[in-house]
N, C-alpha and C positions, 0 to 999 in steps of 0.2 A: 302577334296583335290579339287583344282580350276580342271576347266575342261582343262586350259591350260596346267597344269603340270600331270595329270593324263596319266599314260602310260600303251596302250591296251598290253595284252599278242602276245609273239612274232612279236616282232619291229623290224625294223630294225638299229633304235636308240636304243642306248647301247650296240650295238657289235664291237670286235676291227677290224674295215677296215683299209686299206692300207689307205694314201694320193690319192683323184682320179686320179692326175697327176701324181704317185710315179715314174710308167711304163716310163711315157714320159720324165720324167724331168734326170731318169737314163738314158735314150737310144738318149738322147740329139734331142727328136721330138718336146717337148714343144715351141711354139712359144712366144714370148715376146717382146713389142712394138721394139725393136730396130730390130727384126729378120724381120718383114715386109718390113725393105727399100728392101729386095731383090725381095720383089713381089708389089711392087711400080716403075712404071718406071719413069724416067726423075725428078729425086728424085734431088735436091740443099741441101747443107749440112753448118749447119752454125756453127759459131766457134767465141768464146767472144773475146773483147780486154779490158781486166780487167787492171783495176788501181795498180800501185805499190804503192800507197798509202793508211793509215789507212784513212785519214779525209784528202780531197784535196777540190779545185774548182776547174772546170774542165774551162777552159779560152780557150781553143780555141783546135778544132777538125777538124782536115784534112783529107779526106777519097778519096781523087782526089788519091793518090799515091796508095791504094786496089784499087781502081777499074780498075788501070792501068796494073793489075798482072793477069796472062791468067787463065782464070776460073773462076774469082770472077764476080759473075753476079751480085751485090748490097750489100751496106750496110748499114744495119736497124740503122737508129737513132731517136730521139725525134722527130724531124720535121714530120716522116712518120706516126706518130699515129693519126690514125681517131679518138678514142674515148677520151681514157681519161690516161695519162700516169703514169698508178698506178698497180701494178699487188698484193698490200696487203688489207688486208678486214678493215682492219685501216685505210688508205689511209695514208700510210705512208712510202710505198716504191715505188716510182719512178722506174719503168722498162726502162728508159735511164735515169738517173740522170746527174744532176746538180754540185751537190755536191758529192763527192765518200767517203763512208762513213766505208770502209772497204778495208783491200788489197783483191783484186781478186772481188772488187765489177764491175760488168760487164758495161761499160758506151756506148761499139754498140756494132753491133753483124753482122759477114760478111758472104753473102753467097755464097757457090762458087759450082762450078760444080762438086770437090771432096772434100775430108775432107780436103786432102792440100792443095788445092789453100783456100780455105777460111782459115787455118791457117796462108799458107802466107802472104793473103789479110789483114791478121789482124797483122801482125808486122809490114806489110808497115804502117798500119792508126797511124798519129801522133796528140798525146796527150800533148798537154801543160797542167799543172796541176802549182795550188797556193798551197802551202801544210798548213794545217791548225793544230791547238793544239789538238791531241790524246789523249786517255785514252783507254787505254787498258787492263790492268787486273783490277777485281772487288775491291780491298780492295782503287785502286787509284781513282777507282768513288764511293766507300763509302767517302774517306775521303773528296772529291770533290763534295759530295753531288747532284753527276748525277744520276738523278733519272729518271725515265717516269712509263707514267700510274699511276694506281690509286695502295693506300697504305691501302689493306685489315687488317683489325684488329678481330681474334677471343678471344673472352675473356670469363670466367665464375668465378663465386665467387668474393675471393678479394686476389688475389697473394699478397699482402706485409702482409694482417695480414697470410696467407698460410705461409708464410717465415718466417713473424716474430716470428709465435707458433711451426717453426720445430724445432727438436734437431740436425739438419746438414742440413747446407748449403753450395752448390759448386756453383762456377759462372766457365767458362768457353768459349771458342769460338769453333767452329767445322766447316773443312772447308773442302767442297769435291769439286774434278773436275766434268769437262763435260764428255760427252763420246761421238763418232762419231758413227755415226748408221752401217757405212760398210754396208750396203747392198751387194748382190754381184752382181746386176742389178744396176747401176745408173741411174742417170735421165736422161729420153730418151721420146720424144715425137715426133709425125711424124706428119702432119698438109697436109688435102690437100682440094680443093673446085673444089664441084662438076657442074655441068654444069647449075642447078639452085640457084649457090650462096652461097649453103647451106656451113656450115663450121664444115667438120669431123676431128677430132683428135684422135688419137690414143695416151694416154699418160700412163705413168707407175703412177699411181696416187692413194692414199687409199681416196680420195674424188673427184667422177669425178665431182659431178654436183658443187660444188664449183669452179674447174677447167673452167667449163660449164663457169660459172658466171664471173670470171676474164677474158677470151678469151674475151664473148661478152663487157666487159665492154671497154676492153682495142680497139677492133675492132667498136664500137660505134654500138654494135648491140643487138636485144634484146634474151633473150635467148634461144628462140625457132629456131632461127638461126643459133644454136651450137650442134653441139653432139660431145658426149663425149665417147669414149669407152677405157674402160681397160682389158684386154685380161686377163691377171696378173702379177704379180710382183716378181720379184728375189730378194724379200726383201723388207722391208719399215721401222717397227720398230716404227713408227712415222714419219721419216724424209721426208714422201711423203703426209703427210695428208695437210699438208699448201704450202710446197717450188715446188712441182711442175708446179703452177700455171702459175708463169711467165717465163718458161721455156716454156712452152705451150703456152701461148698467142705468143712468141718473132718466134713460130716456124707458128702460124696461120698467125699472120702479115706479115711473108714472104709469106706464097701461099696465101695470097689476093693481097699483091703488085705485085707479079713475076707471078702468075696463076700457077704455077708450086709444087708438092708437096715437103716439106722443113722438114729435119731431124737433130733434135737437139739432140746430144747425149755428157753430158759431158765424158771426161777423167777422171779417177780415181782421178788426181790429181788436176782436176776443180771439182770435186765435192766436194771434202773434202777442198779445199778453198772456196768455193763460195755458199758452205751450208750450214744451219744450226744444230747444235749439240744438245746434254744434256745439261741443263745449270748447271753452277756450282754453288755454291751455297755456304754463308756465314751466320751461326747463331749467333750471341752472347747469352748467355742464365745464368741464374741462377736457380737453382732446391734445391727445401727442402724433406727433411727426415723424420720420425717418428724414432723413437729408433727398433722398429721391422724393418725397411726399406723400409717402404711404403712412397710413393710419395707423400707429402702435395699440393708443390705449384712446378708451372713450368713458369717461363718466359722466351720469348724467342722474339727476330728481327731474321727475317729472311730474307737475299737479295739472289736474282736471279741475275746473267748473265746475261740482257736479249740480249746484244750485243747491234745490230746497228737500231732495229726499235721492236715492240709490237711484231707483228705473234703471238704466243698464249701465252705469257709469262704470262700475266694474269690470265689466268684459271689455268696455271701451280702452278702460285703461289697459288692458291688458293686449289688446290688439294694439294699441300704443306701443308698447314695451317690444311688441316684438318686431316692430316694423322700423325700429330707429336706425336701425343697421339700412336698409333699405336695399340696393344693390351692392354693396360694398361689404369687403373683408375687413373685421376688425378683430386682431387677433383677441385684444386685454377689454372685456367692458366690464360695466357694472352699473346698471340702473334702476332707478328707486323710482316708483311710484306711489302718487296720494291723491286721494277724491277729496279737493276741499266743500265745507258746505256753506253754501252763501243763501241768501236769502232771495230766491230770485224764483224764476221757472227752472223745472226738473230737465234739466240739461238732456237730453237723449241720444239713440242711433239717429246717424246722419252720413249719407253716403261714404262710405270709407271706414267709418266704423273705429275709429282710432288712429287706422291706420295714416289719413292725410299728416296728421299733428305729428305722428312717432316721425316719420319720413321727412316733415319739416323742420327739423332740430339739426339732422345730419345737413342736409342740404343746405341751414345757413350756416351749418359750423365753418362745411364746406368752400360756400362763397363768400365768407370772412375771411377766412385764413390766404384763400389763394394767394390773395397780392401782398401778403407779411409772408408768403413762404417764397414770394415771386415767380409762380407757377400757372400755366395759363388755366383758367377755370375747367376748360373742357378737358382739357390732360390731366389735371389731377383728379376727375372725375372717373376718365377711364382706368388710367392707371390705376385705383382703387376697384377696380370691380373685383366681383366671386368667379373663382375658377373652378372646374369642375373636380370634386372631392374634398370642397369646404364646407364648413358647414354654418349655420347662426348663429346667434349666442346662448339659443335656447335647444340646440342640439338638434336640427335638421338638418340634411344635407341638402344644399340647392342642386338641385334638379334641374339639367338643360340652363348652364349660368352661360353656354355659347349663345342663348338665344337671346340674348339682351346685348351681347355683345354682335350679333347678328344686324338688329333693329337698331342699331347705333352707327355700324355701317353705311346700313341703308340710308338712315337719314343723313347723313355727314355727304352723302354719293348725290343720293337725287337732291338733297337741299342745297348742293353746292357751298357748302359753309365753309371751307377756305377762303375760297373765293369772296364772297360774299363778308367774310368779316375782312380783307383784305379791303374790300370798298367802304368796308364801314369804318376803319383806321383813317383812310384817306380821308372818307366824310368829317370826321371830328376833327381833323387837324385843322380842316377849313372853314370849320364850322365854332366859334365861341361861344353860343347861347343855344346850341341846341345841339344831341350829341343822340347817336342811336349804339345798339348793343344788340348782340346777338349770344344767347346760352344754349346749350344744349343740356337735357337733365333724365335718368333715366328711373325707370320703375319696375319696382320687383312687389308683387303683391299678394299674398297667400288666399288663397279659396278654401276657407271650410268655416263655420259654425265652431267659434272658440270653444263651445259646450258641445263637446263632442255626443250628446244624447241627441241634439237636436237635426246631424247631420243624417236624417230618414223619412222618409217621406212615400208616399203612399197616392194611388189612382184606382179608377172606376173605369171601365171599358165596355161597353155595350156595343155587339154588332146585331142588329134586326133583320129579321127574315126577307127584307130585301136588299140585303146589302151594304146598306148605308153606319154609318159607325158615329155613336156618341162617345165622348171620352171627358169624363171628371177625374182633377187632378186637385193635389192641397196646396198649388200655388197660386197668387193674386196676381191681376192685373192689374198695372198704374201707368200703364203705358209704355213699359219696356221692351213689348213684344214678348213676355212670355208664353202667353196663349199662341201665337204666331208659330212659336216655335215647338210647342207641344203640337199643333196639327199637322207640322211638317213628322215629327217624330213618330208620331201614331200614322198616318201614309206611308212614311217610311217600310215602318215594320211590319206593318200587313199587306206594303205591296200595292195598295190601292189609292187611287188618283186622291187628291186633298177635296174635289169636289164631295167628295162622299162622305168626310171626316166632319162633325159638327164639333162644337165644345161649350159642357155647361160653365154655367156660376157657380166659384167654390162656396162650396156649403159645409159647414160641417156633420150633417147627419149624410152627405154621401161619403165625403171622405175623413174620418177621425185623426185626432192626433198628431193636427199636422204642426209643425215647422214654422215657426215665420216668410214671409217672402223677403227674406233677407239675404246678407252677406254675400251674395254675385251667387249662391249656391241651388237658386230655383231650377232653373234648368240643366242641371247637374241632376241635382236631386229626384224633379217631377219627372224628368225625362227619361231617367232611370224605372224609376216607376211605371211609365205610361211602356214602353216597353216590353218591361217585365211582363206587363196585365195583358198585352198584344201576342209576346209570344207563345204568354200559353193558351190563348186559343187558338193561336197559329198551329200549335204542336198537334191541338185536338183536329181541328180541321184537314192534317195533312192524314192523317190517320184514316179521316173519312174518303182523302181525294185517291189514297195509296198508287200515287202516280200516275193518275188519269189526265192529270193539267186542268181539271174543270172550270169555266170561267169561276170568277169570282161571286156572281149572285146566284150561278147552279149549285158553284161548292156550299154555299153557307145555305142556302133553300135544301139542298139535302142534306147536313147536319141537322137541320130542325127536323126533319122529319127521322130523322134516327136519333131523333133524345139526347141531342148534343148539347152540349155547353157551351153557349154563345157569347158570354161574359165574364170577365174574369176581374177581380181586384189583383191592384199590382201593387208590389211593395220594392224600396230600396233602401239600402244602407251602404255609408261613403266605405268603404275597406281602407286599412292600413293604416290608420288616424288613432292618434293616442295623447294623453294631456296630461300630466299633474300639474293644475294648478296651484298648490301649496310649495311646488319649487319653481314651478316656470320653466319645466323641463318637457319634452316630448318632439311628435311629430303630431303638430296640429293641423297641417294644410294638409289637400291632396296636393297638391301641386301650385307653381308659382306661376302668374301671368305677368308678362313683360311688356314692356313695351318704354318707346323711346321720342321725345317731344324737344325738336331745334324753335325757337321763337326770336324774334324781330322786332324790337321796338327803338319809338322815336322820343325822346323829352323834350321838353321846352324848358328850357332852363329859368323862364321868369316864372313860368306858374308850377311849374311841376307835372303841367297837363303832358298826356301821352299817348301814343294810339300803339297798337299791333302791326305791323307791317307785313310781317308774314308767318305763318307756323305752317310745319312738316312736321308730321306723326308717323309713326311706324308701329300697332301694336299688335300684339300678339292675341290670341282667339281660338288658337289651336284651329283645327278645322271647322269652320264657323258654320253652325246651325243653318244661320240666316243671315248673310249678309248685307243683306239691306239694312236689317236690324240690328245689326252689329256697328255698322257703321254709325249710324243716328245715336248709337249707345255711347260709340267713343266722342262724336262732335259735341253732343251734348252736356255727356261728363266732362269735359275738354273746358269748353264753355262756366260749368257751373263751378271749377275749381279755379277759374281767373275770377268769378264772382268772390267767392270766401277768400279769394291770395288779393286782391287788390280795389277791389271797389265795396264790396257787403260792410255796412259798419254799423254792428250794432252795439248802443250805446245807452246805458240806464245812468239814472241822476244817481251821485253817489255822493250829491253836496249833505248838508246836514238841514236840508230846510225840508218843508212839508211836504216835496215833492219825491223825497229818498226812496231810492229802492226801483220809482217810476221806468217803464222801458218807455224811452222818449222817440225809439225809430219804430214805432208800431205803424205804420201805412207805408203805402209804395210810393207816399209824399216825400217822408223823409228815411225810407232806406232803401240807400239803391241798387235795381238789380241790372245784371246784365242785360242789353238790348242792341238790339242789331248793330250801333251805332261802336260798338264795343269788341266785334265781333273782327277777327284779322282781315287785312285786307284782301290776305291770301291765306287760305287755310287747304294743305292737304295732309289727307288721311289714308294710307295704305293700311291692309290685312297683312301682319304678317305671313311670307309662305314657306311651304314645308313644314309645321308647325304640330302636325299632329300630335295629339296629347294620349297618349294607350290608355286604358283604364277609365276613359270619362267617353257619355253617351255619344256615340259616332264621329270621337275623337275629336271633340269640341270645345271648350273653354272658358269659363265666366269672363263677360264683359261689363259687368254694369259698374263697380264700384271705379278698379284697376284706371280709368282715366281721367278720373277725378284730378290725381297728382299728375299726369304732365302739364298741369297748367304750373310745375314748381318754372318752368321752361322762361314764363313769364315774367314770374318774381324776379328769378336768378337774371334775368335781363333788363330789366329795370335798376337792380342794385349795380347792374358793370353802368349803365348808360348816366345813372346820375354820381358813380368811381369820375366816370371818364370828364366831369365836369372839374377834376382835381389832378395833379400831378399822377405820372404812373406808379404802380405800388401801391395808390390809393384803395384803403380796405372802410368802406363803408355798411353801418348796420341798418336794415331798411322795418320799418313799423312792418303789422301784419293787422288790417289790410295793408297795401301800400297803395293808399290810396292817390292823388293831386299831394295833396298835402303834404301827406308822407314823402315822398319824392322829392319833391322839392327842400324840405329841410335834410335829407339825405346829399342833396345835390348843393347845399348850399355849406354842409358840412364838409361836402367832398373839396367844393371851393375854400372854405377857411384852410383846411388843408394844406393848400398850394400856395397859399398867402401866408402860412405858419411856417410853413417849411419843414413839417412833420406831416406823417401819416397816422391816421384816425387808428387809434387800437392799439399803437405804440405808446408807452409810457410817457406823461405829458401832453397828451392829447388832446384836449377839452374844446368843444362845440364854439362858439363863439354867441349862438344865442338859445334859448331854448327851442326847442321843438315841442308843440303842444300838442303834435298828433303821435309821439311818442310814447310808450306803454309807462306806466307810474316807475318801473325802475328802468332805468337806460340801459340795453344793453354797452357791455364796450368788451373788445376783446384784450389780450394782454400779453406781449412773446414774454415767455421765459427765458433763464438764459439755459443750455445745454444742461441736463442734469436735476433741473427744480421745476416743480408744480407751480407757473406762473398765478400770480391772479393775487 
């Protein structure tokens, strides 16, 4: 066992603690970047004046008529930029643009002495606009061949002879939506300069020093001129790792032109216009069989959303690519990826990071085929798993592929799912109009930072002459508990009670350098870090104790007085991680998190409405930091990925009238999110046990993203329940979301079906009426006969 993951007797890592914030954030004392304007005096308040258009030329800008509106003290345009008028790491997004490349894309920004005058100040400024050719949804810039960025390819073996030696072949298309991160914090950054120049911001950000780095870029400064503090976040999700940036510069650039400190906070409904989403996502694919039901060959294009500029579509895509395999052996693949560019918001990270999209391709390929191969979903699920000594498509070997077949046990044992789908055949048989289904579905999900530069990270450690210990680290908090779990880590390693351990606000003039709070890798990463910083003043203090056993505030009372070193910065870097992304080869993850989600649901066969009846989770955590916080990571993730799998629908006008381009679900009016009423009726969640992971801090294991996808548990039960509205064999293709809607034209296909006397995906097929909550191309699957590339 590494010394990193080795854990001493009686820690304070592995107990279930509250959230540290729990206290504050119930009793409404937690402060959060936008609660400081009231301890900021002589605060200016800025407010966009966004384009009604998807793709315009901005031809002529009048700001004479704001600044004539009482309150409005200036309005920020192109002209006013010292530096360099770009706030993306691509240099591809213009922080005043030229060209407006989106509706609600921001082209000034006014600031006024209240929130209203600079709102008013911004409907007086007059915008002439050229309006230019749109593209707006993804299938219109497939066929348009709008593409950007680069076209990553994984491949292994040789898919067409994979195809050509299967005994079943399906081609198919698979298409899912974006999702809106909803935060319940939006973007909010406060900007003020100090009396030497210096440029402080306060932004709600899961990447300050990137934040650091746009500010100075945009301000023509270098970036030791910048600091960056995040207090914490009321959410991020992802949606804060890239798009805060120029939200932040637009609020610095005001207190250096005005000297005055300037508060940018959008509206609910500037933020969900003017930000970026989940991308959604377009496969076309063909998949072969064996007569037992193993996977031969897979190929598959996969396009990205990426909207109106790069931001991280790239990596996105790329974490896509690798994740399509999911838990399953596929000997023959070959997949093509592409970032289409549409006219919309700049698509961003979003929990999962690719990975939900790449994993829901296999999964429907999956629960299409089953009942054309006449195989029961959850057997040909297992049957297909990694056994240990295989490897991806992109040449890693799975690591502990027992352990997913572990948590699949488990859940199949405590969920009683024989049983239970045994009563659920009975239920349907007696049941005509309402029909339930039970899937099980499982998850394999790589932990690292696909830019292997970024997997390093860095801490600040102070223990004071009486004992007590502050500890700065370069990861954020948005309420996943990672500060929770860096205090248990820094007690840990010093041995001394969590009362004593405080923890600041990441800033970046204490900690440099850092990493996004991304990819499930913070506490991997910080934790490593905080450690590190611990035990080398552990190493110096035992020097001072040379075996006396001294309590803990004699030991450290007499180091100071012998000219010790009481503080130490700590650094880490992931070992064994390597990438060429120009073939899509390597070993990108440290290690894979599993986990396994059995789900229960009921339809209603007139509407298509449906509830959760029950879900059983089993996932994996390795030896968990914190399980309290672990837990709340998986229900939550669990939660937010039946959001994006069956209810989240967002929807922009893509008619050709005045409205084009519009996101029409901007409020929690009209887009819905998960709420209690949604929530299973029975939900359990075990920790994987035995699970320890060597090589990661106290043998522990990222939880945030990994539980996103067992809500596939849901899908895939939803598409058997409204199957089972149709003859058996019935192979139906379900929308994404799947929402009422969706279901129901699912369930009514699966009935034309049984009225046709064919099965859906067999040749001759066809629907009996449209489906209008169906994505622009239908998917339909297609058997082959033995020997030929169906489709």
């Amino acid at each position: 066992m590494s010394d990193l993951s080795r854990r001493p007797d009686d820690a304070a890592v592995g107990r279930a603690l509250a959230h540290e914030s729990a206290a504050q954030h119930v009793t409404g004392h937690a402060l959060y970047t936008d609660d400081l304007v009231h301890r900021t005096p002589h605060v200016l308040h800025a407010h966009p004046v966004c384009s009604p258009h998807p793709h315009a030329r901005v031809t002529r800008l009048d700001t004479s008529r704001a600044l004539a509106v009482e309150g409005v003290v200036r309005v920020l345009t192109a002209d006013d930029v010292p530096g360099t008028n770009d706030a993306g790491v691509k240099h591809d997004e213009p922080l005043f643009p030229e060209i407006v490349m989106f509706v609600g894309h921001a082209v000034c920004w006014v600031l006024g002495e209240t929130l209203e005058a600079a709102r008013l100040g911004a409907e007086a400024v007059e915008v002439d606009y050229e309006p230019l050719p749109a593209i707006v949804s993804l299938t219109e810039a497939i066929e348009a061949e709008s593409f950007q960025g680069g076209q990553p390819v994984v491949a292994r073996g040789d898919v067409e002879q994979g195809l050509a030696g299967a005994a079943h072949v399906f081609s198919g298309v698979t298409e899912m939506a974006g999702q809106e991160h909803f935060y319940l914090e939006t973007h909010a950054s406060l900007a003020l300069v100090d009396e030497a120049g210096q440029v402080f911001v306060q932004s709600s950000t899961q990447h300050p020093t990137e934040t650091q780095e746009i500010v100075a870029h945009v301000l023509g400064l270098d970036s030791h001129h910048v600091t960056v503090q995040c207090l914490r976040m009321g959410g991020g999700f992802g949606g804060k790792e890239m798009q805060p940036h120029g939200f932040a510069a637009v609020a610095a650039l005001g207190a250096v032109l005005t000297g005055r400190p300037v508060r940018l906070r959008l509206s609910r409904t500037h933020d969900m216009t003017m930000t970026g989403k989940r991308h959604g996502f377009h496969a076309q694919w063909r998949a072969g069989f064996d007569d037992d039901g193993r996977l031969t060959a897979l190929e598959a294009t996969l396009t990205s959303d990426g909207g109106w500029s790069l931001d991280l579509s790239e990596p996105v895509l790329a974490r896509a690519l690798c994740h399509v395999d999911n838990a399953y052996w596929i000997p023959h693949v070959l997949l093509h990826g592409r970032v289409a560019h549409t006219h919309k918001t700049s698509q961003t990270a979003f929990r999962g990071f690719g990975g939900p999209q790449g994993m829901l391709v296999v999964e429907d390929v999956l629960g299409r085929c089953a009942p054309l191969l006449g195989i029961d979903p959850v057997e040909l699920r297992r049957r297909n798993f990694y056994v240990e000594g295989q490897a991806t498509p992109y040449g890693q070997v799975v690591r502990h592929p027992e352990r997913v077949a572990a948590a699949w046990d488990q859940v199949m044992t405590t969920g009683e799912v024989e049983r239970r789908r045994r009563e659920i055949a009975a239920f349907n048989a007696a049941h005509e109009h309402t029909k339930r289904a039970l899937a099980v579905t499982p998850v394999k999900f790589g932990i690292s930072f696909n830019f292997t530069a970024f997997n390093q990270a860095g801490a600040l450690v102070h223990v004071y002459k009486d004992g007590s210990v502050l500890i700065n680290h370069g990861g954020t908090e948005m309420g996943q508990g990672l500060h929770t779990k860096m205090l248990q880590v820094a007690a840990t390693s010093l041995g001394v009670p969590l009362g004593k351990v405080r923890l600041a606000p990441t800033r970046t003039d204490k900690v440099p350098n850092t990493s996004a709070t991304a990819a499930s890798s913070s506490a991997d990463l910080n934790g490593g870090a905080v450690k590190n910083a611990c035990e080398q003043i552990l190493s110096r203090l035992r020097q001072v104790d040379a075996g006396r056993g001294l309590p803990w505030e004699d030991l450290v009372r007499e180091a100071y007085f012998s000219r010790v070193q009481l503080w130490a910065a700590g650094f880490y870097r992931t070992e064994g991680i390597h990438w060429d992304s120009t073939v899509m080869r390597g070993h990108p993850f440290k290690y894979f998190a599993y986990g396994v989600a059995a789900a229960e649901v009921e339809v209603d066969g007139f509407t298509g409405a449906y509830r959760t009846r029950r879900v059983d989770i089993v996932h994996d955590v390795g030896d968990s930091l914190s399980p309290l916080v672990d837990l709340g990571q998986v229900e939550g993730g669990f939660v937010q990925g039946v959001g994006w799998l069956t209810l989240e629908d967002l929807r922009w006008d893509e008619s050709s009238g005045p409205g084009r381009g519009r996101l029409t679900t901007q409020a929690a009016s009209t887009y819905k999110l998960p709420s209690i009423g949604e929530l299973p009726d029975e939900l359990n969640v075990a920790l994987l046990e035995h699970a320890h992971e060597d090589g990661v801090v106290y043998g522990s294991k990222a939880v945030g993203e990994p539980p996103v996808m067992l809500a596939f548990a849901v899908r895939e039960a939803l598409r058997e329940a409204a199957a089972a509205f149709g003859p058996d064999g019935t192979s139906v293709d379900l929308a994404s979301p799947a929402t009422p809607e969706a279901v129901f034209w699912a369930a009514e296909r699966a009935r034309s079906a049984g009225s046709d006397h064919v099965v859906e995906g067999l040749p001759g097929a066809v629907p009996d009426r449209p489906d209008p909550t169906a994505p622009a191309l239908h998917p339909r699957s297609e058997q082959a006969d033995r020997g030929t590339a169906g489709g």
